[in-house]
C-alpha positions in Angstrom: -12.5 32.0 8.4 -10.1 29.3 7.3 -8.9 29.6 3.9 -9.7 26.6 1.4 -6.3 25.0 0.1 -5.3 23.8 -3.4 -5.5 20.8 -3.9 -4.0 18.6 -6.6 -5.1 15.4 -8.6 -3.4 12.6 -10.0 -4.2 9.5 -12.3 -3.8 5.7 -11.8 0.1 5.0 -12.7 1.4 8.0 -11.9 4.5 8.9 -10.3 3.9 11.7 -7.5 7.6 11.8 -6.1 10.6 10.2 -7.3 14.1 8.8 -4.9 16.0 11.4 -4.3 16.6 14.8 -2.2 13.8 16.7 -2.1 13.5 19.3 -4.1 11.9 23.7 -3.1 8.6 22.3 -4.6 8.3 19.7 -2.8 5.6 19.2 0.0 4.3 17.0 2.2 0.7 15.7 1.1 -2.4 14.6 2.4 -4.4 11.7 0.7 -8.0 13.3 0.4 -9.4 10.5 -2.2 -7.9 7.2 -3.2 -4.7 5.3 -2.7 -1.0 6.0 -3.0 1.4 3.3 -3.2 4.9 4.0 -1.5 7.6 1.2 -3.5 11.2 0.7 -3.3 12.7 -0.8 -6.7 15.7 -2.5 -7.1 18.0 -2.5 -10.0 16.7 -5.2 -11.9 13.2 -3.8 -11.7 11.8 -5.8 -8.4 9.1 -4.0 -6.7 8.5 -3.8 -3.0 5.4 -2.5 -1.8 6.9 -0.3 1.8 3.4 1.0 2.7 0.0 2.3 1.3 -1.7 5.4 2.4 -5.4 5.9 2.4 -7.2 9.0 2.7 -6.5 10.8 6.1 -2.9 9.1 5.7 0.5 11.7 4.8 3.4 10.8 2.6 6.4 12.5 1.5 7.5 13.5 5.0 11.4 14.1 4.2 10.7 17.2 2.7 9.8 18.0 6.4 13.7 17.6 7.2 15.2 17.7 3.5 16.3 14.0 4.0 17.0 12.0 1.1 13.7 10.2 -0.1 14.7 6.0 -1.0 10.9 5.5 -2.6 8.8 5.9 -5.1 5.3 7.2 -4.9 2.7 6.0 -7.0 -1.0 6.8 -7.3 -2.7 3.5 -7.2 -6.3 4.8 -7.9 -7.6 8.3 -8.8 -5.8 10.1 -6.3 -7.1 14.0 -4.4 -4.0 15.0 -2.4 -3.6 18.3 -0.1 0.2 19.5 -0.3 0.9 21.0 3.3 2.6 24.0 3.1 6.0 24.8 3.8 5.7 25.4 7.3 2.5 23.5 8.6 0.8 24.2 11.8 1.6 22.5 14.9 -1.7 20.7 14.6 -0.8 20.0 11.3 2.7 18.9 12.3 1.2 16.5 15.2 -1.2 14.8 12.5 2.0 14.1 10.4 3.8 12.7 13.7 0.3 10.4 14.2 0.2 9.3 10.6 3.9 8.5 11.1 4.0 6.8 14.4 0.7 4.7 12.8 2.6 3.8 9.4 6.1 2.4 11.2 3.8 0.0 13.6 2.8 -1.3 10.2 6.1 -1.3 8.7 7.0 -3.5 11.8 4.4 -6.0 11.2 5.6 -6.1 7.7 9.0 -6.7 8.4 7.8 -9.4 11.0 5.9 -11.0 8.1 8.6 -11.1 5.3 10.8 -12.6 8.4 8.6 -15.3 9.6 5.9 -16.6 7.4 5.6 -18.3 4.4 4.5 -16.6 1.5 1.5 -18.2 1.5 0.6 -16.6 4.6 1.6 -13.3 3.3 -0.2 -13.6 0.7 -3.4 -14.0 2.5 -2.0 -10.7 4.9 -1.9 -8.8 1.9 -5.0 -9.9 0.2 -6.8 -8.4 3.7 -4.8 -5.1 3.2 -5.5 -4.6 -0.3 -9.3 -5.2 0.5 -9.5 -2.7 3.0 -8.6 -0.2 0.1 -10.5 1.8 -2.7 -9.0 -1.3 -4.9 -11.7 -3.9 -3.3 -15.9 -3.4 -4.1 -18.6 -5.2 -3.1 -20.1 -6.7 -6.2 -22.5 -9.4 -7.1 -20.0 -12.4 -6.8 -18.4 -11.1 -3.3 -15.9 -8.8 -2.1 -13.9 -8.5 -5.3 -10.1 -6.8 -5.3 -9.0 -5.4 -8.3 -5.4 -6.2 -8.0 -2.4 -7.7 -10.4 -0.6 -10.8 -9.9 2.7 -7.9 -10.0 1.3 -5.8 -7.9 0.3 -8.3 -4.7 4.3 -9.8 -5.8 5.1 -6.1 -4.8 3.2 -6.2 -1.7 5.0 -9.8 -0.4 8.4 -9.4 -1.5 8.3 -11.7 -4.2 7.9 -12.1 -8.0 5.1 -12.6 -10.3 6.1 -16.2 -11.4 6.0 -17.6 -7.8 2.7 -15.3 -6.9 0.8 -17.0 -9.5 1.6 -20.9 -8.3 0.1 -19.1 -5.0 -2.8 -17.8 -6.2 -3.3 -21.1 -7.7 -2.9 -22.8 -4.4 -5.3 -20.2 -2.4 -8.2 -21.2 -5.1 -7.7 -24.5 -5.2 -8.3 -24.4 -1.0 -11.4 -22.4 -1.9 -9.9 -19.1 0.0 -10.2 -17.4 -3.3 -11.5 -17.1 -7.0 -9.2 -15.8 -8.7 -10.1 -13.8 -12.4 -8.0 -11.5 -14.6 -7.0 -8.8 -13.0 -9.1 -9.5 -9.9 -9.5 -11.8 -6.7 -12.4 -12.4 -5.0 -12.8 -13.0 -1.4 -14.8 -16.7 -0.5 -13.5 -17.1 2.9 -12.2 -14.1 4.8 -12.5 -15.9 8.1 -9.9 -18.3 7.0 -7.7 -15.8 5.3 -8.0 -13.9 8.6 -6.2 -17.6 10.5 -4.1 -18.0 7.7 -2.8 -14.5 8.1 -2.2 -15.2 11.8 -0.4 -18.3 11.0 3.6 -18.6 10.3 2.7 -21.8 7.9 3.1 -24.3 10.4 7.4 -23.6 10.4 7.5 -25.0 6.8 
């Protein structure tokens, strides 16, 4: 019979690894419940939002190798991780290779965005991310994300200021309504076009 693991729990706003080496404790985890926010930040304080894991998804892969880790991790929700232990199965291993092969396609299309599109298109990318998350319920009014105006800056690559005068714009068009602390979704269809869009090359 298979052995339960341990598993570990962390709240909202907390810091689950740190840039750095790794260190003997560390471990590669498994999200069971919630979301964890992988985020590079730059000397002045900037955010960048790299990837998100959901549960099923893996993070913390370089202590795998003992590569030097450029990120922070951050539990964006409640979070119920699994730490792998120091020498995972080869199951275990191939799920980790999956979960990474799966999480650079994304980081591509990320890249692609922050390359080609406006940020008004990103914006609308990263809306539909976000709402595919624990962060977005269906309530009374709509789909309704629970998100900050610095945390969807983090996930386009931009800052708060200039995310706000977006937000704006995306109500005014009636894509969104926008409240404190939370968006929600009128018209997902034409967030969907306006994802696919590049902004017409303006």
């Amino acid at each position: 019979m298979t052995q339960a693991r341990e598993t570990v729990t962390f709240k909202p706003g907390e810091v689950i690894l740190y840039p750095g080496v790794p260190g003997p404790r560390d471990r590669v985890y498994r999200v069971l419940e919630g979301l964890v926010r992988l985020e590079a930040v730059d000397e002045e304080g900037n955010a960048l939002t790299l990837r998100l894991v959901r549960p099923g998804g893996y993070f913390g892969e370089e202590a795998l190798a003992g590569m030097e880790r450029s990120y922070f991790a951050e539990a964006v929700t409640e979070v119920v991780a699994e730490p792998l232990p120091k020498e995972p199965h080869p199951e275990e291993i191939r799920q980790v290779l999956l979960s990474l092969a799966q999480a650079l396609s994304e980081s591509y299309r990320r890249i692609e965005r922050l390359a080609t599109q406006r940020l008004k298109n990103r914006m609308a990318a990263a809306i539909l991310e976000l709402a595919e998350t624990p962060l977005a319920h269906e309530e009374q009014e709509g789909l309704v994300l629970r998100a900050t105006h610095d945390e969807l800056a983090a996930a386009v690559g931009s800052v708060r200021e200039t995310v706000t005068k977006v937000i704006g714009e995306l109500t005014r068009e009636g894509y969104i309504r926008s409240g404190y602390g939370k968006i929600i979704l009128k018209d997902i269809k034409g967030l969907k076009e306006l994802a696919r869009s590049r902004g017409d090359g303006r």
